[in-house]
Each structure stands twice: as C-alpha cells, then as structure tokens.
N, C-alpha and C positions, 0 to 999 in steps of 0.2 A: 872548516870541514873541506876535505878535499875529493874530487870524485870519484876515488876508489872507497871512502869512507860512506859516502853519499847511496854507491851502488849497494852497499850491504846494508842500506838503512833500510833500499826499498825492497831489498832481497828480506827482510823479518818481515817488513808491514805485508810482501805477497803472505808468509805464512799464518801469517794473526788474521790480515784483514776474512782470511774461512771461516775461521770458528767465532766471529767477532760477525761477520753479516749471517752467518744462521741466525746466530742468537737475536739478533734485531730487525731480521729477515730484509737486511739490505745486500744485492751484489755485492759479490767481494770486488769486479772490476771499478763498480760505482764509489766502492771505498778507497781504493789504490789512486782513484782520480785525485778524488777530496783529498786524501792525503801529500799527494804530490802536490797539489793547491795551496796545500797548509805551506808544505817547504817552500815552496816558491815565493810564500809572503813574506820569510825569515832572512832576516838579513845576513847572516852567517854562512847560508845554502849557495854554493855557489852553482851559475850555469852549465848547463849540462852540456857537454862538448864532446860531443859526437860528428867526426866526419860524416858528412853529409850522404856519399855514396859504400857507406857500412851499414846505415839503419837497418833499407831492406838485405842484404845477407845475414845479416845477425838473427833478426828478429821472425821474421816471415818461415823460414824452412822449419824449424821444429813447432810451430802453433801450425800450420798446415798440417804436416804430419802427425802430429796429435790428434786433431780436428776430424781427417780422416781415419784415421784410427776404428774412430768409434761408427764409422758408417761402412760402404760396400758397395762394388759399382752396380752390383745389382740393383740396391736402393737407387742408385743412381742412373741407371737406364730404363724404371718402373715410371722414374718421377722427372723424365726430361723434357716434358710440354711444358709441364707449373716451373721447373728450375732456367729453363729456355725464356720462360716469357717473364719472371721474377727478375733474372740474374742476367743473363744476356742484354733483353730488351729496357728492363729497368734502368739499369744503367745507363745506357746511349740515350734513354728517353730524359733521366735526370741530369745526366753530364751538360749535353744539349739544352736545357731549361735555364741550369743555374751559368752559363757559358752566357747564355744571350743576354739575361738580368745582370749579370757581375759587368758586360761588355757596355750595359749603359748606362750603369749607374757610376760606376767606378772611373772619373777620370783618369786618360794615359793608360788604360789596361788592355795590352792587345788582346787581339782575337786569341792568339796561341795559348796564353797566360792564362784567358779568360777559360780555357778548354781543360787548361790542366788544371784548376782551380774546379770547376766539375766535375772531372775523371777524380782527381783526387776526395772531393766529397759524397761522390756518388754511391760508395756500396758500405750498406749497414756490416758493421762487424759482428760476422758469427760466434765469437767466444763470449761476446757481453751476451747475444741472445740467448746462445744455450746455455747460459749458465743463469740468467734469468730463469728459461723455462724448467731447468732443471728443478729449482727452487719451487717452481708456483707448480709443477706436476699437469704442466699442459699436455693435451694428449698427441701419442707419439708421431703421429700425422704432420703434425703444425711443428714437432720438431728437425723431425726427416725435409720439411719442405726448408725451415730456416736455417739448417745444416746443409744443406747443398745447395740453395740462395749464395749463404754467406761466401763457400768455397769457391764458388762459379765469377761469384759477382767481383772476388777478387782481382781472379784473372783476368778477368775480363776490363775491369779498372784499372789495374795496375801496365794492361798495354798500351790503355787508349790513352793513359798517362803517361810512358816514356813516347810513343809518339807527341803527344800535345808538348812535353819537355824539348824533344828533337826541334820541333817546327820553333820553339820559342827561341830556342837555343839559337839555330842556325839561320834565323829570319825568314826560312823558304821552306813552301811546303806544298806538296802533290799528294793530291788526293788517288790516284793511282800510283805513288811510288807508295802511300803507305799503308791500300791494301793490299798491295803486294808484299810489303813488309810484315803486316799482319799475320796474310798467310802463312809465307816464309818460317815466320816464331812460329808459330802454330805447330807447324809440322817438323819442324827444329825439335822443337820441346818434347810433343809424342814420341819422336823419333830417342832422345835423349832418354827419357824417361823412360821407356819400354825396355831398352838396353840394360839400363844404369839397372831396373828392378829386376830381371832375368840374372843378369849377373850377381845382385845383391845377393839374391835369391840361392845360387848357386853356389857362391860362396859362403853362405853359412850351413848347408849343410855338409860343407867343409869346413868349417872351426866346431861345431857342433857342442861347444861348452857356452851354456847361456849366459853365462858372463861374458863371453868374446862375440855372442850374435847380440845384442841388447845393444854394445857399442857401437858394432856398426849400423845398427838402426840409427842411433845419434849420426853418424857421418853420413847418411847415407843421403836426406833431405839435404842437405849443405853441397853436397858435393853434384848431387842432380841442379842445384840451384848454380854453381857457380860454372861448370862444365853448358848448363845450355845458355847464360848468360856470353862466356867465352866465343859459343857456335854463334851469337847474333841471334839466339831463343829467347823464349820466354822462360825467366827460372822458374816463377810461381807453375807455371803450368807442367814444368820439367816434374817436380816435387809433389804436384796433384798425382802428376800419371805414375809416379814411383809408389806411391805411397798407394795409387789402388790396386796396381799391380800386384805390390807385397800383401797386400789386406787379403786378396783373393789367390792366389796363388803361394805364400808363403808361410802359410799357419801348416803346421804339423799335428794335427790333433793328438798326437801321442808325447809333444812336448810340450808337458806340462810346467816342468820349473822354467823354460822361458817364458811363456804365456803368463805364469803368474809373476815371475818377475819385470819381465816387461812391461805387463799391464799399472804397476807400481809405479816403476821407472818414467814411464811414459808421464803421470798422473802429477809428477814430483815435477816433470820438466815443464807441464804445461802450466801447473802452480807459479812457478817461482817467472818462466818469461811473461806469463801475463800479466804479474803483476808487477812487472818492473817496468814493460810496455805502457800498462795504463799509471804507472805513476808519470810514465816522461809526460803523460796529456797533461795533466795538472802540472809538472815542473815547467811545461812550457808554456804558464804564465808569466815567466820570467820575460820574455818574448814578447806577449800580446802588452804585457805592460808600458817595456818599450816603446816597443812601434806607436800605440797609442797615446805616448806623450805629447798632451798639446793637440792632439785630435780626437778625444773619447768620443765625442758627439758624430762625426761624422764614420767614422768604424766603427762604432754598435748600432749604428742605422744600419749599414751595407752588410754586416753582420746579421743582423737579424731579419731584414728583406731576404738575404739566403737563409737564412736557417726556416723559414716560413715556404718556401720556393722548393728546397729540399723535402718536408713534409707534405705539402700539398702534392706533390707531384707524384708522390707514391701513393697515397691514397687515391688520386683519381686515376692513377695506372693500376693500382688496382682491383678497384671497383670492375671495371669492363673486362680486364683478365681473369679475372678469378669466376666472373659470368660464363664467360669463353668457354674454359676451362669446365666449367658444371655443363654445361651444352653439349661438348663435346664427351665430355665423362659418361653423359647420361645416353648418348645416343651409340656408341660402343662401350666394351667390357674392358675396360682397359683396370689393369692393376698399380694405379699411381693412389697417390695423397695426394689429398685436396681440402681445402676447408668448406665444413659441411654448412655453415649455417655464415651469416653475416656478423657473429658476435666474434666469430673463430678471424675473419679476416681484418677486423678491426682491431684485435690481438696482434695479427700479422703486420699490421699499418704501423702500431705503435711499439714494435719491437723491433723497427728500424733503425736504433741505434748506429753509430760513427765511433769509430775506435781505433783498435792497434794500425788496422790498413791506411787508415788516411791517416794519420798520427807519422807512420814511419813515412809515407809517399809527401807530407809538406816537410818532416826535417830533411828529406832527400831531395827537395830541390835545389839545383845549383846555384849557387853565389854567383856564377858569371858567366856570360854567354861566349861563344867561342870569338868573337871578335875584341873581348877585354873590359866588354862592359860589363855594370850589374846587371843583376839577372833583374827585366822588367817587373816592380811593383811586386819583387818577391814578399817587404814586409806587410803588404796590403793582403796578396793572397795567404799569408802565414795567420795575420791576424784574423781573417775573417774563416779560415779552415777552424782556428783554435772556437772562435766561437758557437761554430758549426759542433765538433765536437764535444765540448762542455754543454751546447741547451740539448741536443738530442739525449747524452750519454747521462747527464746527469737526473735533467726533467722527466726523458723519458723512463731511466733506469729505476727509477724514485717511484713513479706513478703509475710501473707497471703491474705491480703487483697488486693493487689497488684496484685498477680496472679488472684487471682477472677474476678478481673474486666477486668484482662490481654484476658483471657480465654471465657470471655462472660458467665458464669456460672450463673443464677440468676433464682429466686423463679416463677414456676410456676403460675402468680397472675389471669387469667382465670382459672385452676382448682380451685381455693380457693373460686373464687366467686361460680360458680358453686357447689361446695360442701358447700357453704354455702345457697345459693337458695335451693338447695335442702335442707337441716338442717329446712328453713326456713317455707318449705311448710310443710313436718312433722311436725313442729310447731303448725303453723295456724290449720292443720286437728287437731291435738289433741284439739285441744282450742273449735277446731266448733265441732267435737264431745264430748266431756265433757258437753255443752252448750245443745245438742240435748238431753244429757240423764236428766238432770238436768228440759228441759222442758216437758219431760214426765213424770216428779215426781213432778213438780213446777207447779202453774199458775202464769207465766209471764202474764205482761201488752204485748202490741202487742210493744209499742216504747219503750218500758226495751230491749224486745228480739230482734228488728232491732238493739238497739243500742248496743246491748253485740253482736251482729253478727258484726258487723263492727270494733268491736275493737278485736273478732277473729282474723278477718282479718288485723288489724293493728298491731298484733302481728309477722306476715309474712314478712309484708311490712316494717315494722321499723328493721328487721332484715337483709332483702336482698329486696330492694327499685325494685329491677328489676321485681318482683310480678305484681307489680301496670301495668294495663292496660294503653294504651301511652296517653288516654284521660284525664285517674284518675289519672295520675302519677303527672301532674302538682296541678293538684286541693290537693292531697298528700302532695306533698312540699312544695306549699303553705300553708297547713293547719297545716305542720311542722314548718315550719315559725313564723305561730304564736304560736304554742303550745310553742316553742323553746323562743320566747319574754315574754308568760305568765312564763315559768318556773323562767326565768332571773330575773321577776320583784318581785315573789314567793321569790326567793334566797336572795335577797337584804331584802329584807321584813324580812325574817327568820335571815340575818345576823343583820339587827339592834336588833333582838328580841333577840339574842344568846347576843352582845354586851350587852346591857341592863341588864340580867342577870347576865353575868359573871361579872360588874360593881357591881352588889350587894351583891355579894363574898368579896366584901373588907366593907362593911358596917357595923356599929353596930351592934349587935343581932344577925346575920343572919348566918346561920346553912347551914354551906360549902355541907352538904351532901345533904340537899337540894337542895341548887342551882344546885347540878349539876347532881343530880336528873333530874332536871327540865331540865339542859342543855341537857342531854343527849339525853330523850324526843324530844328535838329540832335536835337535830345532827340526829338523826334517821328521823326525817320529811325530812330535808335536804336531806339525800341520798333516801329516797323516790321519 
C-alpha cells in the first residue's frame, strides 16, 4: 500500500465512520482514531509522510473555517469572559503545568521543548467536542462556550508553540522579544484577516455564480493562512478573523442556492479532513511504537504523569473560573453562556479532549535545529503527545456520553421553541410589513391581498406551528396535510419527469448538456 492508496482508505473510513458511530452512538472522530490505530498495527500500512512544516497549512484552515461557520462574533463578543478565561488563560495555565512536570521528569529535556511539549498539548479540540455534543444534544450554552474555547484556544496554542519551537530551535530566548513578537502576529493577522475578508467579500459579489463563490470560500481560509504566515502573523488567527468577518458581513440573505449549497459543501469538507486528521492520531502509532522500543516502561510512565497533569489542571482551573464567572454573571446583566449548575461544568471538564491541533502541532516539529543538530528529545515529546492524545480522545470520547446521561445534562428544548416562536413572529411581521408597503405602491385585487395576508402569516406558523390560534391550529394541519399529499404527488410527478430525461442522455443524437440543462431546471423545481 502506498500513500496515495492509504490517503483514500482514510478519505472512506471519514465517510462510513457517520453513519457507523450514529448507529453505536460512538464519535465518528473516536472512530477515525481506532481505525488509524488498526492501520498502524498492519504490517502492509506504510508510514505516513508528511513534511513536517505542510501539516498546519493543509489541515488547520478549512476545519477552522468550518468550525466558524457555524458560530458568529456576536456569539463571540456575548461570550468573551468564559472564552477569555477557558481558552486564553487555560491554556498558559496548562502549557505552564505540563512544561514544569515534563522538565523534571523527563531527562535532557530543555525548558524550550519542555514548553512546546505544553503549548502543543494544551488546547482541547473543538471538532471531537462538538461533534460529541452534537450527538448527546447538550444544551446550546455548553456548546457556544466549547465552540469558542476550542477556536480561541487554538490560536492561542498554536503561537505560544511556534515561539516555544523558535526558542528550542535557536537556543535563545527573550521574553520581551517574544511578547513583542506576540503582539506583532497578533495584529499582523487582524490586519491580514480583515483585508483578506473585505476583499473576499467583494469579490464574490462580483462572480455572483455560487459555484464560483463557494470555491473561493475554499481558497480563502488557505490563503489568509499562508499570506499572514509570509507577514511573520499568525495564520490560525488570519483565518479566525477571515472567517468572522465573512460569517457577519458576507451572507446575502437573498442568496439562497449559495447558502444551501455552501452549507453542503462546507459539511462535505469538514467530514472528509476530519476524518483524515484523526485517522493520522491513530496512524501515528507507527511512531510511538518506534520511539518506545526498548523503553515502554519509562514512556508510559511520563506519558501518563502528563496525561493526568493535563486533566487535573483543567478541572481545578475550572472549578474557580466557572465560580468567577457565576459571581460576576450574577452581579450584572450580562448576555453570555455559562454553565448553570456543577453537572454542566463537569461536562465541560470531560470534554476536554486533544485532537486535530496538537496532532498537526507534534507532526510539525522540526527534525533539526538551526545549528544542524536533532531537534532535542523530539521522539520523547512525540511519544508522549501521541499518548496525551489517544487517553484523553479515546477514554474521554468513549465515556462521554455515558456521564451525560449519568449526570442528566440535556439541551434546553422549551428555550429553543421559544426562541424559535419568537424567530418566527419577526418573520411573519416582516412579511406583513413588506406586503403593506408593497400595497401602497401596488393596486392589489382585495383576494390577491387577503391571500398574500394569509400566507404572511403562514410564513410564522410553518415555522413555529404554536402561532396558530387553538381554533385555526387544527384547520392549519389539516391544511398541512394536504398541502404535504399535494407536494408528495408534485415530487413523484417531477421524479418520473427527471427519470424520462436522464433516460434520454443515453439516446442517439441527444446533447448531454442539454439534458441536463433541462435536468437541472427540474432539480431546482423539486427543491422548490
């Protein structure tokens, strides 16, 4: 087997391991592990070889841009105490923990090493979590807080790690050259990002065929990433800011086929690299196997002294933050998520998972420092990240679901309606206001305008049914009823029409681009 063979084994297992952990109600990322774990024990499977400074540009810019996607800086400036004291302070608290314990347990491991070896295991990956939470239907609070944890704590990892890489590298290291360097990325990247998104932005409402905006969604995470990396930025942070930018500023409410097709596209791309990402965890047992010949005993000791040092340390940073946090919540009105009760943050403790970020941040350390040597105690800090990875991703990913339903933890679903009733009535008034101004510039017949009134209002009521008065509500679902039989018989009608068609794609004469022309025409009535 060779690695282009390899790469489409684990491009199937991302799409099976979906419908394969519903059904057994395990993570798909938890599966993509174990399976890479499988290959790695097969003697056939060869090592996976990946230049070491490709991982983060490959992997990192579209699971970012996904990841945000689905969130909003709004969410992100409601919830910047909890994400501040999560994802900022978490980190430097844990990086700093397991730096000290790796620095004396671990003979010959400098300070530098011992740093990046922190930074790198320091931030839970937010793709295993929300795709956990997605599953167990935790409520959306606890997911908004580990969706901007995970994004934050990224960045925020991923600098204090090419610094700890620099200092390792270059033997010397200033603690004012490198928050000044800090900074520097910092506002490199914003700078980067804001640009990069402004212009994304502008130029798709110059291609304006959502098949030519959808692509440059794909380039557009890559290209903020490699442009602020060029400036001496931070990419991850480049490709935050791009991606919040477009989230808030680049949706067209009136473009619908890109919305729906992007939202697909989107869904397709985060499937397939996540699960190629978490198979490299489990491929690279090939590695800890390695390294740990001849040493098992004394690397799964230093291995699991950190994986314990990792855990502990977010729990008790926890505990006192999340208090802070209820203190201050309670003493202003502040509109952030928070976890309400102690079950909720014990949820949060164990959904700390390690994944894609530190996975791509240990195959990205360098082989050699600049003066020709090896990079110090790289196979030590590799093996003991791998382990760090597999007990959190695996034990925790297994167990979490488990406690959840142990704990009674579960989603809100009376706020949702609610805030969707509400969603729904804003709706309806826009529709009946648009319709009022429309009749002061229009002459409507009187049964045009009763009946665009009524379908105002079924705009409301098809969205959140609890509108409907208790009189009209049955005469409503009844008349959903049937609207729902005429649609059914519409679709059957439209599928022999598409069959018929697509049948005349193999016939004589007949001019493929036409047909499907025509088909398309038809595919579009259908989702109408």
């Amino acid at each position: 087997m060779d690695q282009l063979a390899l790469l489409f084994l684990l491009l199937l297992g991302a799409v099976i391991s979906v419908p394969v952990g519903d059904r057994f109600a395990v993570p798909a990322p938890v599966l993509m592990t174990l399976l890479g774990m499988v290959l790695a024990l097969l003697p056939f499977v060869p090592n996976v070889e990946i230049p070491p400074d490709l991982i983060l540009p490959l992997l990192l810019p579209p699971l970012l841009y996904a990841a945000v996607r689905r969130t909003s800086w709004r969410q992100f400036a409601a919830n910047k105490r909890p994400i501040f004291l999560l994802a900022v302070a978490l980190v430097f608290v844990t990086m700093a923990c397991v730096a000290a314990v790796a620095d004396a347990i671990v003979p010959g491991l400098p300070l530098a090493a011992a740093f990046a070896l922190g930074a790198l295991v320091a931030p839970p990956d937010p793709i295993a979590a929300t795709a956990v939470a997605g599953q167990l239907g935790l409520p959306r609070r606890l997911v908004s807080i580990l969706e901007g944890e995970g994004l934050f704590n990224d960045v925020t990892a991923i600098v204090l790690y090419h610094v700890a890489i620099a200092a390792a590298v270059s033997g010397t290291f200033s603690p004012w050259k490198a928050g000044l360097d800090l900074v520097l990325s910092a506002v490199v990247a914003v700078a980067v990002g804001l640009v990069l998104g402004w212009g994304a932005n502008k130029l798709m409402e110059v291609l304006g065929d959502a098949t030519l905006q959808i692509g440059l969604t794909l380039l557009v995470p890559y290209a903020a990433y490699v442009m602020a990396e060029e400036l001496h930025g931070s990419g991850v942070l480049a490709v935050l800011t791009t991606a919040l930018f477009l989230a808030e500023y680049g949706s067209d409410a009136d473009n619908v086929m890109t919305r729906l097709a992007g939202h697909t596209f989107w869904n397709i791309v985060d499937t397939l690299v996540t699960g190629v990402a978490f198979g490299l965890v489990g491929l690279e047992l090939h590695n800890a196997i390695r390294t740990a010949s001849g040493r098992w005993g004394e690397l799964l000791w230093w291995a699991a002294v950190v994986v314990v040092v990792v855990v502990l340390a977010r729990l008790l940073w926890l505990l006192p933050a999340t208090w802070l946090t209820k203190r201050l919540h309670a003493r202003r009105d502040y509109d952030e998520d928070i976890p309400v009760s102690w079950r909720e943050t014990v949820v949060m403790w164990w959904s700390g998972m390690r994944g894609v970020a530190s996975v791509a941040l240990v195959l990205a350390i360098p082989l050699e420092t600049d003066a020709g040597a090896p990079f110090p105690s790289r196979d030590e800090i590799i093996f003991i990240a791998f382990g760090v990875i597999m007990a959190t991703l695996v034990l925790q990913g297994l167990t979490l679901p488990w406690l959840v339903r142990r704990l009674g933890v579960k989603a809100d679903t009376d706020q949702d309606k609610e805030l969707a009733k509400a969603l729904a009535i804003r709706a309806a008034e826009a529709a009946k206001h648009r319709l009022r101004e429309i009749e002061e510039n229009e002459e409507l017949p009187e049964e045009l305008s009763e009946q665009m009134l009524r379908r105002a209002y079924d705009i409301g009521v098809r969205i959140s049914p609890e509108l409907a008065e208790d009189e009209r509500r049955e005469a409503y679902r009844e008349r959903a009823r049937r609207v729902k039989r005429v649609r059914r018989i519409q679709q059957e009608m439209l599928s022999a029409a598409r069959h018929e068609v697509l049948a005349a794609r193999s016939e004589p004469g007949a001019d493929p681009e036409v047909v499907d022309r025509v088909l398309r025409h038809l595919d579009v009535r259908s989702l109408r």
